[in-house]
N, C-alpha and C positions, 0 to 999 in steps of 0.2 A: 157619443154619436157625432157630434159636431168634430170633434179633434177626425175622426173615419173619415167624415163628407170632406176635412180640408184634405185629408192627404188625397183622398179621391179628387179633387178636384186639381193637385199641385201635379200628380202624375198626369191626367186629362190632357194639359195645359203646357207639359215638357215637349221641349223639343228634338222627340225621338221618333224610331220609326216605328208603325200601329202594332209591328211584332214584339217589338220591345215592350212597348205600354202595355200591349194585353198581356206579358207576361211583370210586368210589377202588376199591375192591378190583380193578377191570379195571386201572387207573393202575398199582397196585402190581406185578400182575402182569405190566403191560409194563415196568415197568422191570427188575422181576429177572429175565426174559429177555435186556434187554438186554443187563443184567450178566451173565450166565452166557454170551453170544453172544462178548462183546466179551475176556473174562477168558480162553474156551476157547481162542481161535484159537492162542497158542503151546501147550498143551498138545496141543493137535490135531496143528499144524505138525511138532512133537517126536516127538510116536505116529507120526506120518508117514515122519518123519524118520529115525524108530529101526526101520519094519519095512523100507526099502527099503536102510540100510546092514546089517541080518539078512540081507536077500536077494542083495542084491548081494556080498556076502561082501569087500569089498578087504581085505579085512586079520582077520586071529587074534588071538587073545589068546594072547601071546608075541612077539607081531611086535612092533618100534619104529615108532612114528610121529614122525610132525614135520607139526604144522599150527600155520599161523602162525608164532607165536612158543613155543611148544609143543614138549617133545621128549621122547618115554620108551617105556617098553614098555606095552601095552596089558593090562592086567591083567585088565578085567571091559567086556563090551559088554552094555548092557541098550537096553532099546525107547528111555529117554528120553535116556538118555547113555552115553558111554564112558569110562573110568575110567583112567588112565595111571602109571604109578609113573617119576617123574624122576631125571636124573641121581641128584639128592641124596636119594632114596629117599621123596621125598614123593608122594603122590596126590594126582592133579588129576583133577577133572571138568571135559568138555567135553560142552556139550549136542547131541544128537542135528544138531537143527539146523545149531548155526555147523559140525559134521563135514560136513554136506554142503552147506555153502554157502562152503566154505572149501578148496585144492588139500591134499591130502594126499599127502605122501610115506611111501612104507610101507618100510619091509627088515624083507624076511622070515626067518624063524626058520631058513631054510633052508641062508645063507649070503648076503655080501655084500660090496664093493667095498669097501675102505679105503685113502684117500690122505689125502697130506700132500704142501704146498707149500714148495717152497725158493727162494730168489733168492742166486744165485750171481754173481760179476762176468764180464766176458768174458776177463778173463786166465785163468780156470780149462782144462783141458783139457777138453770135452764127452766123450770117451771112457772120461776115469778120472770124472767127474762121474755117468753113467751107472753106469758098471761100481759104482761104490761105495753109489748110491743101492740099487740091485736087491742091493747085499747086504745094505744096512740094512732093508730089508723083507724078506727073507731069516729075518736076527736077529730080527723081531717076529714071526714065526713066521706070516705069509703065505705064499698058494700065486699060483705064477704071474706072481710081483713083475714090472711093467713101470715104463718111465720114457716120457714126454711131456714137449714143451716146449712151455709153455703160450702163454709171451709174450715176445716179447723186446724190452725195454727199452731206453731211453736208457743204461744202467752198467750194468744186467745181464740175465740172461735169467733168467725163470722155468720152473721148472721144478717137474714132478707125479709123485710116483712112490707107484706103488698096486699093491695085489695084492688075492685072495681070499682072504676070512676064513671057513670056513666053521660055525664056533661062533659065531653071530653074542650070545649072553650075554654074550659076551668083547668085545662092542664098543668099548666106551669105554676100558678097559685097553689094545684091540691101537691103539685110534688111541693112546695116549698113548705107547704100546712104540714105534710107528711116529716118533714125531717125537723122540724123544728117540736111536734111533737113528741 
């Protein structure tokens, strides 16, 4: 604003004639339009961007996100950006924008899915394989522990065993409880 008032003021103060001046001062004036046009648009995009994830509501603050490369709880949702606290307790801003220009995975506050993958050989038993996985999620203190076979391989078969968590604070503790059972 100050840098605009001097050049306004250096044109003012030139010794030229009034047609002249009124046509730099008109100059001036389209350019810092232009600027202010050209500068707005992600500001705008953002305000944009920040009232339709307000209205759309996907997600709380206390839900986990995962966008991108992105993963934590949602701490603070404002107009321009949403605020995340990470595994390792750090806060990340994510602008309004890349939020909706980008798939978002939410788990909500409410409760959630937790697995863990194993690959087992095919001399194992599938019965006692089963039976022992739905205990170890049992032991992580999951509801409802089921087992899937994901894939079965050339040596062995993969397999997925998950249950519902439904203190989802306790996420990254129950997945680590989960695989180390």
């Amino acid at each position: 604003l100050l840098i605009a008032l001097g050049f306004v003021l250096v044109i003012l103060t030139l010794p030229v004639d009034p047609s002249t001046r009124n046509q730099l001062l008109g100059l001036l004036g389209l350019l810092l339009t232009a600027v202010i046009a050209l500068s707005s648009t992600t500001f705008v995009a953002n305000a944009m961007a920040g009232m339709m994830l307000r209205t759309v509501r996907s997600f709380r603050p206390g839900d986990f996100l995962h966008v991108e490369e992105q993963f934590g709880r949602a701490t603070e949702i404002g107009l321009f950006h949403t605020e995340i606290q990470t595994e390792d307790r750090n806060l990340t801003t994510i602008p309004s924008l890349f939020m909706i220009s980008h798939p978002i995975t939410v788990l909500r506050a409410t409760g959630t899915i937790v697995s863990a993958s194993v690959s087992l050989g095919y001399d194992n038993a599938p019965d006692l394989i089963e039976k022992l996985l739905v205990q170890a999620a049992e032991d992580a203190q999951l509801q409802d522990p089921f087992v899937q076979v994901k894939d079965l391989g050339d040596f062995s078969v993969n397999y997925r065993v998950a249950g519902f968590l439904p203190e989802v604070k306790q996420l990254l503790t129950a997945r680590s409880n989960l695989r180390k059972m």
